[in-house]
DRENMIKOL-334049 format. One record per atom (N, C-alpha, C): residue number from 1; residue in three letters; atom name; y negated, x negated, z negated. Coordinates in nm, 4 decimals, always signed. Layout:
N
@k = NUM | r = ALA | a = CA | v = Y | u = X | w = Z
...
# end
This chain:
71
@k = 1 | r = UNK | a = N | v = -0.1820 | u = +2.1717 | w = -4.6304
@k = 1 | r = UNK | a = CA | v = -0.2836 | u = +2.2414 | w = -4.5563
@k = 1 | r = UNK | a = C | v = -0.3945 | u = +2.1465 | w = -4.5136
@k = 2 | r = UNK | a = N | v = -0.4218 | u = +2.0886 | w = -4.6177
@k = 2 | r = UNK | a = CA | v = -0.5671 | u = +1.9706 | w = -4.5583
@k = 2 | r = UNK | a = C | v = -0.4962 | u = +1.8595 | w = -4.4340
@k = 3 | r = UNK | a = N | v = -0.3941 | u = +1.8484 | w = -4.4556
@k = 3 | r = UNK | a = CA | v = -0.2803 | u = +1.7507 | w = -4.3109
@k = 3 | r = UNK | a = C | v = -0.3204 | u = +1.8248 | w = -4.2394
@k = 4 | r = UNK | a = N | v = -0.3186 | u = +1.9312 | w = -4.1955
@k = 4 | r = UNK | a = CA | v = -0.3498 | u = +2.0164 | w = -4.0809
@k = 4 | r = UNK | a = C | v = -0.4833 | u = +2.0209 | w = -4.0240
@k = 5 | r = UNK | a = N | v = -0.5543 | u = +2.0209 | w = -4.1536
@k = 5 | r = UNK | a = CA | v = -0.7099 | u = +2.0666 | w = -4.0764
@k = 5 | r = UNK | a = C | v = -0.7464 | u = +1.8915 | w = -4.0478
@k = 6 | r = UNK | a = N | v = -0.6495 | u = +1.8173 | w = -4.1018
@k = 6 | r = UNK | a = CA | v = -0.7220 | u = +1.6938 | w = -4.0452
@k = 6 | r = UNK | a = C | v = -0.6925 | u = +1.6585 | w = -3.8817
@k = 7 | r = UNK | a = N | v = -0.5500 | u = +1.7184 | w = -3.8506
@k = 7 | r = UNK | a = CA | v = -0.5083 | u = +1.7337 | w = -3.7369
@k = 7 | r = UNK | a = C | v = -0.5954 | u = +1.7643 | w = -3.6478
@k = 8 | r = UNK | a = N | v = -0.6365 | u = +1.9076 | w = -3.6822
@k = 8 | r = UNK | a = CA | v = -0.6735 | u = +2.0017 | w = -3.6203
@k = 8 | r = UNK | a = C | v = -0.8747 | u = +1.9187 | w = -3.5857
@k = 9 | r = UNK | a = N | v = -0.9343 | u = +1.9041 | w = -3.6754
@k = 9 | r = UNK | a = CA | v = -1.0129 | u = +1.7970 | w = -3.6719
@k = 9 | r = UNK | a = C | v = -1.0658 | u = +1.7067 | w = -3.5754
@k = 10 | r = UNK | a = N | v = -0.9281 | u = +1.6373 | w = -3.5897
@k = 10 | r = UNK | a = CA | v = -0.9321 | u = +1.5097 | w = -3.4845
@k = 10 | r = UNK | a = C | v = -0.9241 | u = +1.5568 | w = -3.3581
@k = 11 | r = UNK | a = N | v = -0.7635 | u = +1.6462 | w = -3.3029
@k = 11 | r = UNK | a = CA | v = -0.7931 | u = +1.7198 | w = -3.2075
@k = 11 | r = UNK | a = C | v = -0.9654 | u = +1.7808 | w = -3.1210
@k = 12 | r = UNK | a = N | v = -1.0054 | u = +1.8858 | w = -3.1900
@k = 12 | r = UNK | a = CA | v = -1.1328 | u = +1.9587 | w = -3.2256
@k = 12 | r = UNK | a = C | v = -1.2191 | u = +1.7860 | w = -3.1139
@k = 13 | r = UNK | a = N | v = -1.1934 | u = +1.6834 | w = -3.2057
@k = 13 | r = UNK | a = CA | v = -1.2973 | u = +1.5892 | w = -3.1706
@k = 13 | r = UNK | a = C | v = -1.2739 | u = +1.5178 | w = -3.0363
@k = 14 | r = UNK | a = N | v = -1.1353 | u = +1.5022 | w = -3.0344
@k = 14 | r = UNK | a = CA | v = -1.0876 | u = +1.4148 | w = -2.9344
@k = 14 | r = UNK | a = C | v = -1.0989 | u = +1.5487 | w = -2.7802
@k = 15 | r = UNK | a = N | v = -1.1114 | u = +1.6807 | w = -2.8300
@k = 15 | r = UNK | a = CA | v = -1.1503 | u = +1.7420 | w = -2.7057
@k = 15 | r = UNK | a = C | v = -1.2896 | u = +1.7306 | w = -2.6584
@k = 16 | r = UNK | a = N | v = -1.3789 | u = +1.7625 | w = -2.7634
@k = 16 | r = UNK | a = CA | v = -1.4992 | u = +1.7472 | w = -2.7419
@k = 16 | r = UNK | a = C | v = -1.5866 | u = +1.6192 | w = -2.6775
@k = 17 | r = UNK | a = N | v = -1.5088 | u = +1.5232 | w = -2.7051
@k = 17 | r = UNK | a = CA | v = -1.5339 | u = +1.3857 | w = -2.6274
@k = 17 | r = UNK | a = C | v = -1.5047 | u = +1.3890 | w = -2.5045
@k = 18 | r = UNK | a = N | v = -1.3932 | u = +1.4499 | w = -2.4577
@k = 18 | r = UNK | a = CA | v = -1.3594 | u = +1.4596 | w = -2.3152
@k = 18 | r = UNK | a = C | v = -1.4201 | u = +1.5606 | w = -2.2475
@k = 19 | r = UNK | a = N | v = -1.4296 | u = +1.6744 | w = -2.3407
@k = 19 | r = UNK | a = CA | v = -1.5548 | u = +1.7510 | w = -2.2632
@k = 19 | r = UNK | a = C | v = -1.6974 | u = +1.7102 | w = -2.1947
@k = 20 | r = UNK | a = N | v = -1.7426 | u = +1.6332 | w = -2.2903
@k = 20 | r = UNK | a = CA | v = -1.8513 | u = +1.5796 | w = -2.3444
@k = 20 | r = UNK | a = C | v = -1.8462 | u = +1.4864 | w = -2.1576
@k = 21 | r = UNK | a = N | v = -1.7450 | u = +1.3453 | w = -2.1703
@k = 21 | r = UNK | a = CA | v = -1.7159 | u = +1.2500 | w = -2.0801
@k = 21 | r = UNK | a = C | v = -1.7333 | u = +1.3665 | w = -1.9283
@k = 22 | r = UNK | a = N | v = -1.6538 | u = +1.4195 | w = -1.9166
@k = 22 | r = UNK | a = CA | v = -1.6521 | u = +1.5240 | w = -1.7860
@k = 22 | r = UNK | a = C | v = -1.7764 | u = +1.5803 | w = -1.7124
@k = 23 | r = UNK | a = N | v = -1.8707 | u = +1.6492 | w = -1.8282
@k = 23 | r = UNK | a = CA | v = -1.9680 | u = +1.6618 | w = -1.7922
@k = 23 | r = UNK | a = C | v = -2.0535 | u = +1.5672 | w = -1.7412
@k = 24 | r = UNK | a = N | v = -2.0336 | u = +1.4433 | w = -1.8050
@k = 24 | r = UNK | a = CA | v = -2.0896 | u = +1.3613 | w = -1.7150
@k = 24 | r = UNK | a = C | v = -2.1308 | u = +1.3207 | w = -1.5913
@k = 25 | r = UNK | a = N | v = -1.9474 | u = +1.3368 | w = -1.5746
@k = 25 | r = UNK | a = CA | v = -1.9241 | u = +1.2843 | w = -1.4082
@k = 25 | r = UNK | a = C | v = -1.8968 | u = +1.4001 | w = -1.3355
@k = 26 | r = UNK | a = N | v = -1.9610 | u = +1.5269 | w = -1.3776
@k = 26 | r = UNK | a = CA | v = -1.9661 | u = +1.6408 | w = -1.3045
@k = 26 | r = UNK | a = C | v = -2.0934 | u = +1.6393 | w = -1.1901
@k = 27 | r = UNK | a = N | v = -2.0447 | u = +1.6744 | w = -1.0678
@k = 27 | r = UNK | a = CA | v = -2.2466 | u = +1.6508 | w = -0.9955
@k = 27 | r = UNK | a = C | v = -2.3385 | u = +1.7730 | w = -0.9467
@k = 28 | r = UNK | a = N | v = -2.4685 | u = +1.7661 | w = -1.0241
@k = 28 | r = UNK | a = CA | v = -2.5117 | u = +1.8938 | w = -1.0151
@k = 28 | r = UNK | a = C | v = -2.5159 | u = +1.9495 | w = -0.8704
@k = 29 | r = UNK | a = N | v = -2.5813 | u = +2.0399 | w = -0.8515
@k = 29 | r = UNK | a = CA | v = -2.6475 | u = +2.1061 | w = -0.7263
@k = 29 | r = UNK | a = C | v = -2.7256 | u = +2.0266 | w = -0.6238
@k = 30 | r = UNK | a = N | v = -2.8304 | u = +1.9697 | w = -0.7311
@k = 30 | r = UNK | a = CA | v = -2.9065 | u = +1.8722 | w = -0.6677
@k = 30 | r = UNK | a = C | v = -2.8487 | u = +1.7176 | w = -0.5940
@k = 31 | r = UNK | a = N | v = -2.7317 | u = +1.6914 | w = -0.6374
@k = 31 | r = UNK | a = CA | v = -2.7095 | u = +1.5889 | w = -0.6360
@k = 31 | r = UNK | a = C | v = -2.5773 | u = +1.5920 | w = -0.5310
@k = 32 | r = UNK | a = N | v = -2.5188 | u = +1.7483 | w = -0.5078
@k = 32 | r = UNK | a = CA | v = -2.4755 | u = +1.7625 | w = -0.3971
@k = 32 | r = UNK | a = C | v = -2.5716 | u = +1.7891 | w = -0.3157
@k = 33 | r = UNK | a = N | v = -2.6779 | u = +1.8538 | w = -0.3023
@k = 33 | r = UNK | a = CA | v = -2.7805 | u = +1.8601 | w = -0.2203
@k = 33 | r = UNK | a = C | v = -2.8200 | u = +1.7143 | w = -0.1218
@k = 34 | r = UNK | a = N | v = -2.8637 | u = +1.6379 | w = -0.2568
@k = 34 | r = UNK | a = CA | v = -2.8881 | u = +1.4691 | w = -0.2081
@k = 34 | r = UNK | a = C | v = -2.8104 | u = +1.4304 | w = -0.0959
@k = 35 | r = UNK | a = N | v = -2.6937 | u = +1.4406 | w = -0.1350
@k = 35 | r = UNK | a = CA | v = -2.5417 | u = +1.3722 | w = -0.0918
@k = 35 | r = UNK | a = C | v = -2.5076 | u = +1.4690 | w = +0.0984
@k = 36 | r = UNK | a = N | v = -2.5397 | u = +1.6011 | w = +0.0721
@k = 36 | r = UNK | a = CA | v = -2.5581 | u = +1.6439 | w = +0.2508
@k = 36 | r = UNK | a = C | v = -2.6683 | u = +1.5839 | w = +0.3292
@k = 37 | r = UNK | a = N | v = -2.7966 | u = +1.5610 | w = +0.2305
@k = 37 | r = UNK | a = CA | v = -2.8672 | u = +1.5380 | w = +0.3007
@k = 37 | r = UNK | a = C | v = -2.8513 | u = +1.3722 | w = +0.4073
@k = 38 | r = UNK | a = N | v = -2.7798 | u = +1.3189 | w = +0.2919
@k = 38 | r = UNK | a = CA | v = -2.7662 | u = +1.1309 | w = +0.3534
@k = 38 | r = UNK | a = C | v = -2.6464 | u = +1.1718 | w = +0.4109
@k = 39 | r = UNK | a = N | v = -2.5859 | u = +1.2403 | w = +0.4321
@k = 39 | r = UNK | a = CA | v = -2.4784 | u = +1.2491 | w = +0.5670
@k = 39 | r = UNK | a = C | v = -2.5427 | u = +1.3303 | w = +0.6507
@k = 40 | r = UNK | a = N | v = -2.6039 | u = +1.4288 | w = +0.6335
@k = 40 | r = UNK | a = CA | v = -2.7243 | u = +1.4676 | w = +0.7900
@k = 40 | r = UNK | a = C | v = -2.7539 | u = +1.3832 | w = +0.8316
@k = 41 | r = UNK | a = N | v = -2.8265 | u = +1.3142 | w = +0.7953
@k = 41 | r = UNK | a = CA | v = -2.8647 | u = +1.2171 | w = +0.8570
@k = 41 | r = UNK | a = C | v = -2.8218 | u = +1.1000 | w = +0.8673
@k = 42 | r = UNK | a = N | v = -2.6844 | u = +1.0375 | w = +0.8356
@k = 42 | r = UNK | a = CA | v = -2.5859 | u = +0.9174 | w = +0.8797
@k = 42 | r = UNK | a = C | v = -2.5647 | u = +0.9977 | w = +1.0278
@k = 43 | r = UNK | a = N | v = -2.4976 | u = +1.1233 | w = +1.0181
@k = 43 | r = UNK | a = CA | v = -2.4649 | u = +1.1371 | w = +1.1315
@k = 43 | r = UNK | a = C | v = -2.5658 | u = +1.1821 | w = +1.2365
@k = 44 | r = UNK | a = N | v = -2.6763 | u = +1.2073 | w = +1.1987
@k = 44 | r = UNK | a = CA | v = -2.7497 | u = +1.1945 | w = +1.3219
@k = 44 | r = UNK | a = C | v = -2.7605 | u = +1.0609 | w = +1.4042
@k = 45 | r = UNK | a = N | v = -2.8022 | u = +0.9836 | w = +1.2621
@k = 45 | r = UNK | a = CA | v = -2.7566 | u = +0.8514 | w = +1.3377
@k = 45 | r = UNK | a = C | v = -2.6765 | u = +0.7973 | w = +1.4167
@k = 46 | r = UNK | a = N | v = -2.5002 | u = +0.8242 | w = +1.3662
@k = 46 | r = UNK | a = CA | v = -2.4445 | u = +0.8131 | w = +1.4495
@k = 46 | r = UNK | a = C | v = -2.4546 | u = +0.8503 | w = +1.5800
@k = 47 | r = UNK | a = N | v = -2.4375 | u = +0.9532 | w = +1.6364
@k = 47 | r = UNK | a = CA | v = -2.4812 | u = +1.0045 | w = +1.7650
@k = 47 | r = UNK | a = C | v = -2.5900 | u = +0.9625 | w = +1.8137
@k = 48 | r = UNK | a = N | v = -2.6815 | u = +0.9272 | w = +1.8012
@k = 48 | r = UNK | a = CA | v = -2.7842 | u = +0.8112 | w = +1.8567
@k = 48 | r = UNK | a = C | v = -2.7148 | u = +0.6988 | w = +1.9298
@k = 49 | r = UNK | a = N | v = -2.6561 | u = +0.6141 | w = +1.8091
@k = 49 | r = UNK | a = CA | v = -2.5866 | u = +0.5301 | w = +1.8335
@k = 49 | r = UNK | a = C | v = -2.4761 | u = +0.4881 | w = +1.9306
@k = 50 | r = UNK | a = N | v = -2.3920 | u = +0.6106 | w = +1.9108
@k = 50 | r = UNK | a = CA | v = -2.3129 | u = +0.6739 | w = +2.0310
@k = 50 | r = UNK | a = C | v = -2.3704 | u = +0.7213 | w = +2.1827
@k = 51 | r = UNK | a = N | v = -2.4341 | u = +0.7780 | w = +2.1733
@k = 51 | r = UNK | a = CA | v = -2.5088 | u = +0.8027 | w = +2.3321
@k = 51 | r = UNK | a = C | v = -2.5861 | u = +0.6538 | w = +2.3571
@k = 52 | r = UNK | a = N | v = -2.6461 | u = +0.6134 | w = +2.2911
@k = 52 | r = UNK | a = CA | v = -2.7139 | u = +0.4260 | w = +2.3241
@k = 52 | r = UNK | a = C | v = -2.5599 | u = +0.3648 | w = +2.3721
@k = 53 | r = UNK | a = N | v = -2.4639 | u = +0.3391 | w = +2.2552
@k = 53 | r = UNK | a = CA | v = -2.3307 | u = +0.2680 | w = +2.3217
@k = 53 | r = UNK | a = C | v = -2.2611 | u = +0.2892 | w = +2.4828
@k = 54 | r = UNK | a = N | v = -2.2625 | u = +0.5068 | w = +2.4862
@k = 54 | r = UNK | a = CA | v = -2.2257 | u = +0.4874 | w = +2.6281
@k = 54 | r = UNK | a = C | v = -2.2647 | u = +0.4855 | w = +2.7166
@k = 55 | r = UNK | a = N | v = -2.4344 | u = +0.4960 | w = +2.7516
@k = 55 | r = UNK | a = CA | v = -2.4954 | u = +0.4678 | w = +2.8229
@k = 55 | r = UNK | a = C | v = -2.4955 | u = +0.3291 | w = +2.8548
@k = 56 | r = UNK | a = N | v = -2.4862 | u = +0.2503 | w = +2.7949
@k = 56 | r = UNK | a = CA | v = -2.4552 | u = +0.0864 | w = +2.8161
@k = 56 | r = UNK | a = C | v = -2.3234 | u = +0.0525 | w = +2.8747
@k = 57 | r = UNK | a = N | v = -2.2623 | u = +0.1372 | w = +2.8533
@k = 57 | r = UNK | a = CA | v = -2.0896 | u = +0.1646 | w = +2.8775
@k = 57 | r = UNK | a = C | v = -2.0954 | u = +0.1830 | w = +3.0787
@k = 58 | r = UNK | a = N | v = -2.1570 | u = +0.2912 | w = +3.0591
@k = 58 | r = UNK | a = CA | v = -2.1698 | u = +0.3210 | w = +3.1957
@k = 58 | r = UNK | a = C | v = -2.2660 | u = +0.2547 | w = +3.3298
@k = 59 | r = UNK | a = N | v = -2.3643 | u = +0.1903 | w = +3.2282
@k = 59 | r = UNK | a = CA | v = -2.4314 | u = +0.1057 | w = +3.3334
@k = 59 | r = UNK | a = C | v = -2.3849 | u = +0.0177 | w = +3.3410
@k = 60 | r = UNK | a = N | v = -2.2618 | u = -0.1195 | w = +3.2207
@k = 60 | r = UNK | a = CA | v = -2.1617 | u = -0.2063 | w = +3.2728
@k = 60 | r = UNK | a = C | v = -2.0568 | u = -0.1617 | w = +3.4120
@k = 61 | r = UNK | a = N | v = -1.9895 | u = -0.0791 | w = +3.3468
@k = 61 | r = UNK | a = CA | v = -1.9018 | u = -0.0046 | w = +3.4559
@k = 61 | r = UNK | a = C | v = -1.9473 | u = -0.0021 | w = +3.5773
@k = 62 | r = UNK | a = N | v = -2.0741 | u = +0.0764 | w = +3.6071
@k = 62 | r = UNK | a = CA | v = -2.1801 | u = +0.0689 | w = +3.7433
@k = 62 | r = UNK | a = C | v = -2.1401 | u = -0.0564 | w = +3.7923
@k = 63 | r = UNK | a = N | v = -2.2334 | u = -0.1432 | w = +3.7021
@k = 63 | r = UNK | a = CA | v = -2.2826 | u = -0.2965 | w = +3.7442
@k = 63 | r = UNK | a = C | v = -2.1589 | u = -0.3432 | w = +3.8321
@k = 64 | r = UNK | a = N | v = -2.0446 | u = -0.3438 | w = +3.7159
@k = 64 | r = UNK | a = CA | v = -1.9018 | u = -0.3579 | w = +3.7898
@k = 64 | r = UNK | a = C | v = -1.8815 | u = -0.3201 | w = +3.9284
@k = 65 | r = UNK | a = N | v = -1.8824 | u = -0.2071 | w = +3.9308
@k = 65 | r = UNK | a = CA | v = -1.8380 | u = -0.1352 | w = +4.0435
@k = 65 | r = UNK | a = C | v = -1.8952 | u = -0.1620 | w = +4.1635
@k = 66 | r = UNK | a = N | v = -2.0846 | u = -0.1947 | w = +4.1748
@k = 66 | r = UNK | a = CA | v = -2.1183 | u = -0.2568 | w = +4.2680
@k = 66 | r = UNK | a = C | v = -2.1052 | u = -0.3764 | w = +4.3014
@k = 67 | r = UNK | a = N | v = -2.0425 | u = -0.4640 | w = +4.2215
@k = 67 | r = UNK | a = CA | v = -2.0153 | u = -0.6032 | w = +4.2591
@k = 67 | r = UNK | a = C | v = -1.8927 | u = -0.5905 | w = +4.3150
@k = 68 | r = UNK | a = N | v = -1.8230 | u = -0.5384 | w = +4.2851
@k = 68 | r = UNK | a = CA | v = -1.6768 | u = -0.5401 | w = +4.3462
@k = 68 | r = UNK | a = C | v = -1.6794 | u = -0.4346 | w = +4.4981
@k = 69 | r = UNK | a = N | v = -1.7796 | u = -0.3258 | w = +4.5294
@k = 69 | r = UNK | a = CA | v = -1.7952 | u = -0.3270 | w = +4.6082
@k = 69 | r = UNK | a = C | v = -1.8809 | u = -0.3525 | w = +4.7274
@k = 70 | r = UNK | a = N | v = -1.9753 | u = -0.4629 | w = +4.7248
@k = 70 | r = UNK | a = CA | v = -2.0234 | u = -0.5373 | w = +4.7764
@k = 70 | r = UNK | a = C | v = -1.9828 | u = -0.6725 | w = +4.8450
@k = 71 | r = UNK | a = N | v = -1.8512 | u = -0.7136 | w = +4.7815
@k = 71 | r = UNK | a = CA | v = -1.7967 | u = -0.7858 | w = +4.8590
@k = 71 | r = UNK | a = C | v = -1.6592 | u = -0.7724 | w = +4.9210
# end
């Protein structure tokens, strides 16, 4: 009987550690909160970035287009 509860014991412990570990790397509310907020705003960024890129896009292209038809 005491073989058992030592089993049972260790078990008991070796769950509670992994419980224990999990909670850890569980992420609260807040910290999903955090985490939308820095992708709101990556991607606002992006799209900034994106409308700056094709606007540059399109005034090359232009530029192009009047040189080639100008001569």
């Amino acid at each position: 009987m005491k073989g058992c509860q030592g089993v049972i014991f260790q078990i008991n412990n070796k769950t509670k550690r992994s419980v224990e570990a999990t909670i850890k790397t569980l992420a609260t509310k807040d910290d999903i909160a955090d985490v939308r907020k820095e992708i709101s705003e990556a991607k606002a960024e992006t799209i900034k970035w994106m409308f700056i890129f094709w606007i540059g896009q399109v005034g090359a292209t232009l530029g192009i287009l009047l040189i080639f038809l100008k001569k």
